[in-house]
C-alpha positions in Angstrom: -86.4 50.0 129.3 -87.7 52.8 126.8 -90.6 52.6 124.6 -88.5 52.8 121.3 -85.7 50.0 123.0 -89.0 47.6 123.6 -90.1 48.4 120.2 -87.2 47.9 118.5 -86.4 44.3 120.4 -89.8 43.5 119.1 -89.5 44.2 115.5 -86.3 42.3 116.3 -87.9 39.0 117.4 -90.6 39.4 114.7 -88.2 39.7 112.0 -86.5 36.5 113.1 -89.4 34.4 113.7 -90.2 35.3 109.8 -87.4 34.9 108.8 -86.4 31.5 110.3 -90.1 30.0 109.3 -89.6 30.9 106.0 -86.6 29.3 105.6 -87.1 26.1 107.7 -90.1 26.0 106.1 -88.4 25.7 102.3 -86.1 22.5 104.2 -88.5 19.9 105.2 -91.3 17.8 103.7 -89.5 16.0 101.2 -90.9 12.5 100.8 -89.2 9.1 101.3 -88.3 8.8 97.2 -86.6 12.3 97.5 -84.7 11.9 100.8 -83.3 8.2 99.1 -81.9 10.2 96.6 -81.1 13.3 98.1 -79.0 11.3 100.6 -76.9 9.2 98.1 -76.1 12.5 96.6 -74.6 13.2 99.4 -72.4 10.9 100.3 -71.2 11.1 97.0 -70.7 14.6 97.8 -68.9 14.7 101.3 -67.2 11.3 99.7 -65.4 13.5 97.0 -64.5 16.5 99.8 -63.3 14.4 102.7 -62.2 10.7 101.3 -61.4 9.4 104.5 -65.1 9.6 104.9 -65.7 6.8 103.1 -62.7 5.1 104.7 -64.9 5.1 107.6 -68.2 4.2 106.2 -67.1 0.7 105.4 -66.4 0.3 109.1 -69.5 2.3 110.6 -72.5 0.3 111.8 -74.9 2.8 110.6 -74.9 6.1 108.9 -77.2 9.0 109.6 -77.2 11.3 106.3 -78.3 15.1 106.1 -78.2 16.3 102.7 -79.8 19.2 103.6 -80.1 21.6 106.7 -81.3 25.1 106.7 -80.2 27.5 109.4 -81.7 31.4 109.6 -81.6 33.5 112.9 -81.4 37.5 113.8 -80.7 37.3 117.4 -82.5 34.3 117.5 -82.4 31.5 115.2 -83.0 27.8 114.2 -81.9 25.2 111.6 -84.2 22.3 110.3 -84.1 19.5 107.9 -84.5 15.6 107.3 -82.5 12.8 106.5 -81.9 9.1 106.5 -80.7 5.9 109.1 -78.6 3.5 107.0 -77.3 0.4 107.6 -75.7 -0.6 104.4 -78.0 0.2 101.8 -80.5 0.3 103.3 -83.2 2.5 104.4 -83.3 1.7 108.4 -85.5 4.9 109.0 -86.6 8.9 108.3 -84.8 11.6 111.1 -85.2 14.9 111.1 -82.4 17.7 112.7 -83.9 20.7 114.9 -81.4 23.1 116.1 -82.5 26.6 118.6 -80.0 29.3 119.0 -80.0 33.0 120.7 -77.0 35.1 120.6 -75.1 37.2 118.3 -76.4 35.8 114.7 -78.0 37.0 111.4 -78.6 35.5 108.1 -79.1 32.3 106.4 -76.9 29.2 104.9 -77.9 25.7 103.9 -75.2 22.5 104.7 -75.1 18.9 105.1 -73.8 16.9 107.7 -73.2 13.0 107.9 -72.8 10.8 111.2 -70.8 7.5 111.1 -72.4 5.2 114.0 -69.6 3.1 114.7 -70.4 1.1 117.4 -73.7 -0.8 118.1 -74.1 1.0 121.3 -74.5 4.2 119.3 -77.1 2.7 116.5 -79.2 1.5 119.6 -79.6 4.7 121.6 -80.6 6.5 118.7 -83.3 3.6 117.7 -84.0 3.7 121.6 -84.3 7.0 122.2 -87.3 9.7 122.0 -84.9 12.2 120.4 -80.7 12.2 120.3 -79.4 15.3 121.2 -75.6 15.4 120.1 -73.3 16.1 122.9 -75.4 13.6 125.3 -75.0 10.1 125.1 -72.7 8.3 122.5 -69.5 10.5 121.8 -69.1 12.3 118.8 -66.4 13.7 116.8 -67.1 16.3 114.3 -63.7 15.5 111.8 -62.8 18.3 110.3 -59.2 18.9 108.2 -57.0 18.9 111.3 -58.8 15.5 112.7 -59.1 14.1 109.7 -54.8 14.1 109.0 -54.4 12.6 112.4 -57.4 9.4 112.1 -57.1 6.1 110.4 -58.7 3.2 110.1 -57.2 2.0 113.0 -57.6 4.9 115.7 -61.3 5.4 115.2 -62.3 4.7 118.8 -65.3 6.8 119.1 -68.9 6.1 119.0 -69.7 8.4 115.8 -67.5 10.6 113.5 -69.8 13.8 112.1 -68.7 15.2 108.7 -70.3 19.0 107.9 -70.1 19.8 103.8 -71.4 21.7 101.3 -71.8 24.9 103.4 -73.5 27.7 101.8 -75.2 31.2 103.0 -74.0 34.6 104.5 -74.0 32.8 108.5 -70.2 32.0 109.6 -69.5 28.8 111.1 -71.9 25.7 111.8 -71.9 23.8 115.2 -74.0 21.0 115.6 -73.7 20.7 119.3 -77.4 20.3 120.8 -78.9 19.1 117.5 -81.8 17.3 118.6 -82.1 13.7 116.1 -86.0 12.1 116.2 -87.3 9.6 114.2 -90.2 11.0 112.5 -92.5 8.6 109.7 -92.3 8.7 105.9 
């Protein structure tokens, strides 16, 4: 490898480690009081997008809420940002969402994504676990329109259904396949 191609991989990674602190920095620390709010919000928000979604929250055990993730990367990148465990209306405990990535990427965006817990085996393993990564353990479904036209009330047989809204930013697309969920304390 040539002096200038080692250089220029290192500006590079140095420019995305910037890049993605400063904005994962801007997405966490919010305190108990604004993540309560901040949550409800959106609910209300995913609730007016996708309907069905609160079809399914009066049959979900438990709801994880994400009003907020941020996501930067050049090359390399990684999304942050905290949220909520309820179980009704209550507050049953503080998560936060940490995402790596490496491959073709660059840019920023902000979105939200909910998870309806449907089953009790799903609200234990992510009380029971040190940290949830989505894609192992309970199965879950992100609905988007195509899913969504084809579920009811009656053919949710999965253990969670994951709603992504309010997208925003110059990235393309949002997976949350390998999120990592851990409790953290408020």
């Amino acid at each position: 490898m040539t002096q200038s191609m080692r250089f220029f991989l290192s500006m590079v990674l140095a420019t995305a480690s910037l890049a993605s602190a400063s904005f994962l920095n801007n997405a966490g620390a919010a305190t108990a009081e604004d993540l309560n709010t901040d949550s409800r919000q959106a609910l209300q928000t995913l609730y007016k997008a996708h309907p069905f979604a609160e079809t399914i929250s009066h049959n979900a055990k438990a709801i994880l809420v994400f009003p907020k993730i941020i996501k930067a990367g050049l090359v390399f990148g990684g999304s942050y940002g905290e949220g909520e465990l309820l179980k009704g209306k209550t507050v049953d405990g503080y998560y936060n969402s940490v995402t790596g990535s490496w491959g073709l990427q660059a840019g920023a965006q902000s979105y939200g994504y909910v998870v309806f817990l449907m089953t009790d085996k799903a609200v234990k393993y992510i009380r029971e676990t040190k940290g949830w990564e989505i894609g192992v353990g309970p199965t879950v479904v992100v609905v988007d329109e195509g899913i969504s036209k084809n579920l009811s009330s009656s053919t949710l047989k999965d253990d969670a259904y994951a709603f992504i809204f309010d997208q925003q930013g110059l990235m393309a697309g949002v997976s949350i396949e390998g999120t990592k969920i851990s409790l953290i304390k408020r």
